[in-house]
C-alpha positions as CSV (number, residue, x, y, z in Angstrom):
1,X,65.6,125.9,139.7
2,X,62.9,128.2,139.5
3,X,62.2,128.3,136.4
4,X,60.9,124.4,136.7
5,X,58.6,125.5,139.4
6,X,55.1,125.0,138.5
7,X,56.1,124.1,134.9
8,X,54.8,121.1,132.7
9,X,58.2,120.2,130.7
10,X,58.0,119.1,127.6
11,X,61.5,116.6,127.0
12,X,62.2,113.5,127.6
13,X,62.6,112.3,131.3
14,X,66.2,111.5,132.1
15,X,67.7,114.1,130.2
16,X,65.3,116.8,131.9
17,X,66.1,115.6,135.1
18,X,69.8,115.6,134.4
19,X,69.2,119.6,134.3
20,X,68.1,119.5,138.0
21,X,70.2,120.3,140.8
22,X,70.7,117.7,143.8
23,X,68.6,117.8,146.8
24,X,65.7,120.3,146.0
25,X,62.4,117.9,145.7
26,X,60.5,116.8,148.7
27,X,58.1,114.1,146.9
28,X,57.4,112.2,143.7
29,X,54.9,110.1,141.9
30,X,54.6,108.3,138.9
31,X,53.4,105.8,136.8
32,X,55.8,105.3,133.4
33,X,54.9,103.3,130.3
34,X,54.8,99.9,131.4
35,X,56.6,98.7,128.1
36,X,53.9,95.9,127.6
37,X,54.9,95.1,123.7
38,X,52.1,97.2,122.3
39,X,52.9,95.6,118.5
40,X,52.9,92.1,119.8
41,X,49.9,92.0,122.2
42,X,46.3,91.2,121.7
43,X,43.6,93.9,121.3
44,X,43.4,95.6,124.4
45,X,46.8,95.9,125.1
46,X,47.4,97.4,120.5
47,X,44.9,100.1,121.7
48,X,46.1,101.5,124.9
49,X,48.8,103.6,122.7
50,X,50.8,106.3,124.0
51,X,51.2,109.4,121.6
52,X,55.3,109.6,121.6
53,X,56.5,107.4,123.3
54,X,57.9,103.3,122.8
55,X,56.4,101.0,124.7
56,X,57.6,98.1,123.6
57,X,61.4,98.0,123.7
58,X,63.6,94.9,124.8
59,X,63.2,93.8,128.6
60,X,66.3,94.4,129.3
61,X,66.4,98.0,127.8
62,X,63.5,98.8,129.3
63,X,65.1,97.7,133.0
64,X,68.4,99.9,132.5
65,X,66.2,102.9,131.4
66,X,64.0,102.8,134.6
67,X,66.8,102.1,137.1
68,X,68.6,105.1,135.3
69,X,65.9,108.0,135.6
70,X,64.8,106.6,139.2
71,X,68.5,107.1,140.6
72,X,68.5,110.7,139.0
73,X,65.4,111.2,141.0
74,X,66.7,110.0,143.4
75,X,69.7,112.6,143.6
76,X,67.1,115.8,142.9
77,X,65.2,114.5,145.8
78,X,65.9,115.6,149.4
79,X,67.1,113.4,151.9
80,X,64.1,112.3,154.1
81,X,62.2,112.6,150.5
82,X,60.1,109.9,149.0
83,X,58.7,108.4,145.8
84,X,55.7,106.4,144.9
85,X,56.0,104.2,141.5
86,X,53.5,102.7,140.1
87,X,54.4,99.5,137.9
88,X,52.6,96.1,137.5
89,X,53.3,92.7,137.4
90,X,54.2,91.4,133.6
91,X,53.9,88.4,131.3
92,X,56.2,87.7,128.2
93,X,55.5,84.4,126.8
94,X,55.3,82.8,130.1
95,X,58.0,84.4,131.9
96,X,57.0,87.2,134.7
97,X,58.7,90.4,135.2
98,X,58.2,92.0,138.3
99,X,59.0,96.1,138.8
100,X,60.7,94.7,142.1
101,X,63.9,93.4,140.0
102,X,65.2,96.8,139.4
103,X,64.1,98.7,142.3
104,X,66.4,96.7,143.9
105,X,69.1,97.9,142.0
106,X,68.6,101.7,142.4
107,X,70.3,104.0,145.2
108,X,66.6,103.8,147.6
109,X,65.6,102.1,150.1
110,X,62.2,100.4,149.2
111,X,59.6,101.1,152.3
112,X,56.8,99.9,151.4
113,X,54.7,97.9,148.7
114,X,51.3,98.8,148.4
115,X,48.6,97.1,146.0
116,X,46.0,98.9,144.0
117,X,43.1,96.8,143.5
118,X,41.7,98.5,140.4
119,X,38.7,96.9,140.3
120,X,38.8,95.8,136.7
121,X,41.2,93.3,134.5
122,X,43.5,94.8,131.9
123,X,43.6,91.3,130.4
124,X,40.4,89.4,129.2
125,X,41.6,85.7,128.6
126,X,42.0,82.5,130.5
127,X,45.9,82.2,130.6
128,X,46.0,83.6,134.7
129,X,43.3,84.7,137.0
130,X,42.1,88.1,135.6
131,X,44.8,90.7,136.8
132,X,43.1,94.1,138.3
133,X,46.1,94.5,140.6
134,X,49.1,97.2,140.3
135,X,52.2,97.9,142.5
136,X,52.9,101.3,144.2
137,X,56.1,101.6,145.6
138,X,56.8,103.7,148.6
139,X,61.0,104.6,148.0
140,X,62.7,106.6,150.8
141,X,66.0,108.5,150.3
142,X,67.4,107.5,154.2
143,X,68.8,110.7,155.9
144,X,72.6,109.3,157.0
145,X,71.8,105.7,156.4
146,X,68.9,105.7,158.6
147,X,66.1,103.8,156.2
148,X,62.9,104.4,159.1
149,X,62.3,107.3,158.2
150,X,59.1,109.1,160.3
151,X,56.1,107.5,161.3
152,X,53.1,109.0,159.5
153,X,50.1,110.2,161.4
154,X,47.5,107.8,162.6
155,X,44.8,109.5,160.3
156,X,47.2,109.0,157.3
157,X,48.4,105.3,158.2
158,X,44.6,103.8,159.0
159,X,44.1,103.8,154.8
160,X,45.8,100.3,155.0
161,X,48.1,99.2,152.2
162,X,45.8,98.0,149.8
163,X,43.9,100.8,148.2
164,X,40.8,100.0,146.1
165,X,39.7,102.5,143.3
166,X,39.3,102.5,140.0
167,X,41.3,103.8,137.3
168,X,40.3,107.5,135.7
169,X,38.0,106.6,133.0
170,X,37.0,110.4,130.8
171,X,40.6,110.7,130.1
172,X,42.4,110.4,126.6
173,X,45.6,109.5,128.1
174,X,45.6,105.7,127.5
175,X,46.9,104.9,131.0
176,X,45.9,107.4,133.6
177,X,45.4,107.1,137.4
178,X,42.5,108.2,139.1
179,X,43.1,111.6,141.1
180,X,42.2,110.2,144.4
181,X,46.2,108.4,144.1
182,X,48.3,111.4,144.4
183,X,45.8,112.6,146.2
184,X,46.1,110.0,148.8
185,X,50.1,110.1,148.7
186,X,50.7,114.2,149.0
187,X,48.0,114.8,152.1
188,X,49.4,111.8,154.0
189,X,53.6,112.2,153.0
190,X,52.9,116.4,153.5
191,X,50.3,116.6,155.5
192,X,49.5,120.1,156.1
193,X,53.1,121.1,155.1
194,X,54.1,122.2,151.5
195,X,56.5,121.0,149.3
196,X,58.1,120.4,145.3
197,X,55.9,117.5,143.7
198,X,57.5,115.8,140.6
199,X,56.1,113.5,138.3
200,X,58.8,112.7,135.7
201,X,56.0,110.3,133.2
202,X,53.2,113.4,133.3
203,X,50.9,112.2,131.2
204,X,47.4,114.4,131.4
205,X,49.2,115.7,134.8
206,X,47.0,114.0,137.1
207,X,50.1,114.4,140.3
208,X,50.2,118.5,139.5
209,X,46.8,118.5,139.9
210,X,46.5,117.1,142.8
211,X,49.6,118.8,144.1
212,X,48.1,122.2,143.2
213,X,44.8,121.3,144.5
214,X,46.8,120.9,147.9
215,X,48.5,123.8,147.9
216,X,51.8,122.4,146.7
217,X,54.1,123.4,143.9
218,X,54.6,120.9,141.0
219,X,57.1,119.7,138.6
220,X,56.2,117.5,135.2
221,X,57.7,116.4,132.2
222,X,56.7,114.4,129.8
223,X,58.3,113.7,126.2
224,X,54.8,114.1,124.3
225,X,53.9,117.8,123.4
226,X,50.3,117.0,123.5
227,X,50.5,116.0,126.7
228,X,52.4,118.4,128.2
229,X,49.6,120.7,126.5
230,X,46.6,118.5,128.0
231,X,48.5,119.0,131.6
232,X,48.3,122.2,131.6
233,X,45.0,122.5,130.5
234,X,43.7,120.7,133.0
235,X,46.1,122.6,135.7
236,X,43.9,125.8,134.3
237,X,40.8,124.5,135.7
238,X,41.9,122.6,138.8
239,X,38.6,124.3,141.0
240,X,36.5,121.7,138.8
241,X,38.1,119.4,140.5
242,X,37.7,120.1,144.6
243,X,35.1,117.6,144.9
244,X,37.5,114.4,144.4
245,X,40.0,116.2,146.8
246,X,37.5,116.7,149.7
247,X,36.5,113.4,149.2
248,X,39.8,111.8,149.7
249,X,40.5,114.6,152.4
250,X,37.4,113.4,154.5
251,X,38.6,109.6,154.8
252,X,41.6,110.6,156.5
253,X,40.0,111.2,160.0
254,X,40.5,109.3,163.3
255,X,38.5,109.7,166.9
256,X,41.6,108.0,168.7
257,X,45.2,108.1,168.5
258,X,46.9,104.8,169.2
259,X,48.3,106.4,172.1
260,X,45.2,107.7,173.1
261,X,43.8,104.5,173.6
262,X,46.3,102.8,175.4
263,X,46.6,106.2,177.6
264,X,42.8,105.2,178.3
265,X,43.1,101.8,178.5
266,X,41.6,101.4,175.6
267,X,41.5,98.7,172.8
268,X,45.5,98.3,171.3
269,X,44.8,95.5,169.6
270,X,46.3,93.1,172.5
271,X,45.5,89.3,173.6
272,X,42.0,89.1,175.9
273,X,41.3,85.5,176.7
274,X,43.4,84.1,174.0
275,X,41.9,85.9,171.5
276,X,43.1,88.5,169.5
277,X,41.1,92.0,169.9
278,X,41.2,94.0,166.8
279,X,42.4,97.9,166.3
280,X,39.8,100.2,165.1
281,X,40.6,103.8,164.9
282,X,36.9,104.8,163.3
């Protein structure tokens, strides 16, 4: 497998991944093409093109294809290994498809669901409230059935599970996340450990980045050439980007552990009076 190591892949992302061998990756992230009918859709949706690949196949297709490549990821992944997905909510004609309906039919255990607020609204008329919500998915590989997992440290777990941020803006790639997300997801699932990143939907290679900013190794593959070209690129001048990491790095900071307080007899967030006294680790 070492020839994969700190490699932008150019192929396509289930058949590179059948390649891999079982067991061997610690964490993933990744945000695929979110199949949202590019020929069929209004304005914004006809100009957010992708340079290879279809994204506008039929539902059910598009369902089989996902639940396929995230059970191959989840057999390269270790056990006690996670993955963060990155979907949204969808509208066809009236009828909503939600990236929870085939999570539930893959091989992990779903841990968590967290929202990205993105702060602005892919769609522009009147049909729903404006939607500047996605889904990241927190998937857990149990070791021997066990779906807990660890607990992650208290400077990791204040962040909440809504994160608010917007989306990377001087970018070509027509949907690219901001580098403050894998950012985010490597420091608090690693921590000061390091570990085998993989991001099987690449795109400008935003997760090596930030994987190689934190000292990690990397894995990407995407189907497009240019792409895979504009990854590594960017993974050429990573320094430029130190700034956004430290930023990130600085939020993730408490003054007291939970256990430190209620060692202390501190605030825990217990009822005083009736009332409910809040948490606050800053």
């Amino acid at each position: 497998m070492e020839k994969y190591i700190n490699k932008i892949i150019q192929g396509d992302a289930f058949e590179t991944l059948k390649k891999f061998d079982d067991n061997f990756i610690d964490l993933g992230i990744t945000s695929p093409p979110y199949n949202k009918g590019e020929k069929s859709k209004g304005w914004l949706v006809r100009n957010v093109k992708y340079n290879i690949a279809n994204d506008n196949v039929p539902e059910e297709v598009y369902q089989e294809e996902q639940t396929k490549v995230l059970d191959e990821i989840f057999r390269v992944t270790k056990p006690g290994g996670s993955f963060f997905y990155n979907h949204k909510t969808r509208w066809v004609r009236g009828k909503m498809f939600h990236p929870i309906e085939w999570l539930k039919k893959t091989k992990w255990a779903i841990r968590q669901e967290i929202i990205w607020d993105r702060m602005i609204a892919a769609n522009i008329r009147g049909w729903r409230f404006w939607q500047i919500d996605e889904r990241i998915y927190w998937l857990y590989k149990p070791i021997e059935g066990n779906k807990i997992g660890k607990e992650l440290k208290s400077k990791h777990a204040l962040l909440t599970s809504i994160w608010r941020f917007p989306p990377e803006r001087k970018n070509e790639h027509p949907a690219p996340f901001p580098l403050v997300l894998p950012t985010r997801i490597i420091y608090s699932i690693l921590d000061d450990k390091k570990g085998i990143v993989l991001d099987p939907y690449v795109g400008s290679g935003t997760t090596c980045l930030a994987a190689k900013l934190l000292g990690s190794n990397y894995i990407g593959i995407d189907i497009s050439k240019k792409y895979a070209k504009d990854a590594e690129n960017r993974l050429k001048n990573y320094l430029n980007y130190k700034n956004k990491l430290d930023e990130e790095i600085s939020k993730h900071i408490v003054e007291k552990t939970f256990a430190d307080r209620k060692n202390s007899n501190g605030n825990t967030g217990k009822f005083r009076n009736g009332n409910i006294i809040q948490s606050k680790l800053l």
